[in-house]
C-alpha positions as CSV (number, residue, x, y, z in Angstrom):
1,X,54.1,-71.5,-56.7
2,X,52.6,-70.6,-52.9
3,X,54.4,-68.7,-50.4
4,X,56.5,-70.6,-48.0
5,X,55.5,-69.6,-44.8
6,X,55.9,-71.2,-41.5
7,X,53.5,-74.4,-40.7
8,X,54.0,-75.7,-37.3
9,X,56.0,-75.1,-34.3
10,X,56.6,-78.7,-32.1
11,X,57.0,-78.8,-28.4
12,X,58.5,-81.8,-26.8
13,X,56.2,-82.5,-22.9
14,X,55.1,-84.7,-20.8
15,X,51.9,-83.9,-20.8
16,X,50.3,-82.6,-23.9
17,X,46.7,-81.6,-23.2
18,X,47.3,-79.7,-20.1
19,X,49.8,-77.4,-22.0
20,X,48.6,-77.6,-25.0
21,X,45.5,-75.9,-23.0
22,X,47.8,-73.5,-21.4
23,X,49.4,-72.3,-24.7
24,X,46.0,-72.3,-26.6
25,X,45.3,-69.5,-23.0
26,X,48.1,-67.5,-23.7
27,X,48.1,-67.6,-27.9
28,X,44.5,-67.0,-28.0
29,X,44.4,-70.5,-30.3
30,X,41.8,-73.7,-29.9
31,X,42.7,-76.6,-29.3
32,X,42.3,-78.6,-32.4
33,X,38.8,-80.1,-32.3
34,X,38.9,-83.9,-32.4
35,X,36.8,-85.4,-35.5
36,X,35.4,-88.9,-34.9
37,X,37.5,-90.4,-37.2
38,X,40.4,-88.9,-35.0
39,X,39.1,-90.7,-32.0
40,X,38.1,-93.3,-33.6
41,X,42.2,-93.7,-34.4
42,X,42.8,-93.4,-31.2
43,X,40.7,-96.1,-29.7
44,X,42.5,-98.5,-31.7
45,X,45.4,-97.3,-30.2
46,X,44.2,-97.7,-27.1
47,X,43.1,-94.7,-26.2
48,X,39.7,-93.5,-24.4
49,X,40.1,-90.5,-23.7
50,X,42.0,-87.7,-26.2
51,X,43.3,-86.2,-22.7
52,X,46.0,-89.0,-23.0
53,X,46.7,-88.5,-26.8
54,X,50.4,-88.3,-27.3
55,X,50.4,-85.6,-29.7
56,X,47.8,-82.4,-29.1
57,X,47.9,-79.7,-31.8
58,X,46.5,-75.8,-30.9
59,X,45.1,-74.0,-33.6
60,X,44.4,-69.9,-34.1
61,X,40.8,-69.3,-33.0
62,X,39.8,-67.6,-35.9
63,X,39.4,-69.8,-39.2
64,X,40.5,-66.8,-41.3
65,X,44.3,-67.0,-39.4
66,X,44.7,-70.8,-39.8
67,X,46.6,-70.5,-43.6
68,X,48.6,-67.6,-41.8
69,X,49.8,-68.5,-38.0
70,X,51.2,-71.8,-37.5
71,X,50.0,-74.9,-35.6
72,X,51.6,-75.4,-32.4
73,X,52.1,-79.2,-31.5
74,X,52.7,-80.7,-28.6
75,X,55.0,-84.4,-28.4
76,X,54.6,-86.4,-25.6
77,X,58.3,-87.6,-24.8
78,X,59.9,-89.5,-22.3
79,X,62.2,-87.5,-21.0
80,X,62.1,-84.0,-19.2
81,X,63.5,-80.9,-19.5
82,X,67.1,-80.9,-18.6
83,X,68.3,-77.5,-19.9
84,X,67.3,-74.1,-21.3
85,X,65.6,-74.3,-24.2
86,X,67.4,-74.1,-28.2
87,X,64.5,-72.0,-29.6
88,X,61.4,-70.7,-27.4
89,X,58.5,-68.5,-28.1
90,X,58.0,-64.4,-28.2
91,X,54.9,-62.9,-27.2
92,X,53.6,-59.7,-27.4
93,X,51.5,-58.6,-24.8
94,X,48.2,-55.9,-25.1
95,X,48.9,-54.9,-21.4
96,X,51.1,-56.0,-18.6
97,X,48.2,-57.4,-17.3
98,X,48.2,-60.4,-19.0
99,X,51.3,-61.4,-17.1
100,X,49.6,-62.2,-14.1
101,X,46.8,-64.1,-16.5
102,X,49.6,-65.8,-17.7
103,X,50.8,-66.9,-14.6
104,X,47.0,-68.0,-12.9
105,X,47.2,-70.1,-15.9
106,X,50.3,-72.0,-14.7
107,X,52.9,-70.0,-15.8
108,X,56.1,-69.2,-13.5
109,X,58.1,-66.0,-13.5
110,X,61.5,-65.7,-14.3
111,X,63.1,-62.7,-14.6
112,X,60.2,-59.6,-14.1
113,X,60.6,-56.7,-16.7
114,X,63.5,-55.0,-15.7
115,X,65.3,-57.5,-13.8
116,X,66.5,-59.9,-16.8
117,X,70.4,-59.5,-17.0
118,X,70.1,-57.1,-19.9
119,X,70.5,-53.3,-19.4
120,X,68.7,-52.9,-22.6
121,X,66.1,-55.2,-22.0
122,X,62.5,-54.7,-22.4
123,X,61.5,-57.8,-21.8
124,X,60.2,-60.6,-19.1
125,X,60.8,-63.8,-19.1
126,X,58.3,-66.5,-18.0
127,X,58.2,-70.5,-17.8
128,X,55.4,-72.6,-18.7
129,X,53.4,-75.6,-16.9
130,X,56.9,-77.7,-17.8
131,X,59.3,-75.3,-17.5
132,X,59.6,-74.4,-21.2
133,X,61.2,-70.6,-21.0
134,X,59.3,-67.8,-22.8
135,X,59.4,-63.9,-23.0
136,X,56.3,-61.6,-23.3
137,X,57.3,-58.0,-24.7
138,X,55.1,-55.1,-22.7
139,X,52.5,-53.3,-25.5
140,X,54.3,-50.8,-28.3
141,X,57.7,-52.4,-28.1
């Protein structure tokens, strides 16, 4: 029987292939190449251009991770944001460093390392291009 493992991770957005860009930045992933049958579903939907696709999946950039890490989906939806969010993402960082990549990308601070309201914290906690909250965890922590 094969190992159950986790194989996708979905985020609801407005806009998929900006942030799907942004997260495909910070993860170190690709977004998923388009194959011309893939476009060719999308014409017939309508679509020209897969900047406009409703549903944009990343993908780890090395093709020796991709039956490891999980996809990361994003669903374009027609609502927005409206509170925090019920899960978010964790990611550890190599050096503090990338923070501000993170947040030339598009990012937003929200609480700097040492400021989140958690004595114990070692944490920051960032927002993406749509608000989605996420915390980055400085290097050997």
């Amino acid at each position: 029987m094969a190992a159950r493992r986790l194989r996708s991770i979905v985020i609801d957005c407005a806009r998929p292939a900006p942030l799907a860009r942004f997260w495909a930045a910070v993860l170190e992933y690709r977004v998923r190449p388009y194959s011309e049958a893939d476009l060719e579903k999308l014409r017939q939907q309508g679509i020209a251009d897969p900047e406009d696709d409703a549903s944009v999946a990343i993908e780890p950039a090395d093709e020796r991770e991709r039956a490891e890490k999980p996809n990361v989906w994003f669903e374009k939806v027609p609502e927005g944001k409206v509170v925090k969010n019920r899960v978010h993402l964790d990611v550890n960082l190599r050096s503090l460093d990338e923070v501000d990549r993170f947040v030339a990308l598009g990012a937003r601070m929200i609480y700097a390392f040492g400021a989140v309201p958690d004595p114990l914290a070692t944490w920051a906690v960032l927002a993406d291009p749509e608000g989605n909250e996420f915390c980055v965890f400085p290097p050997a922590s």
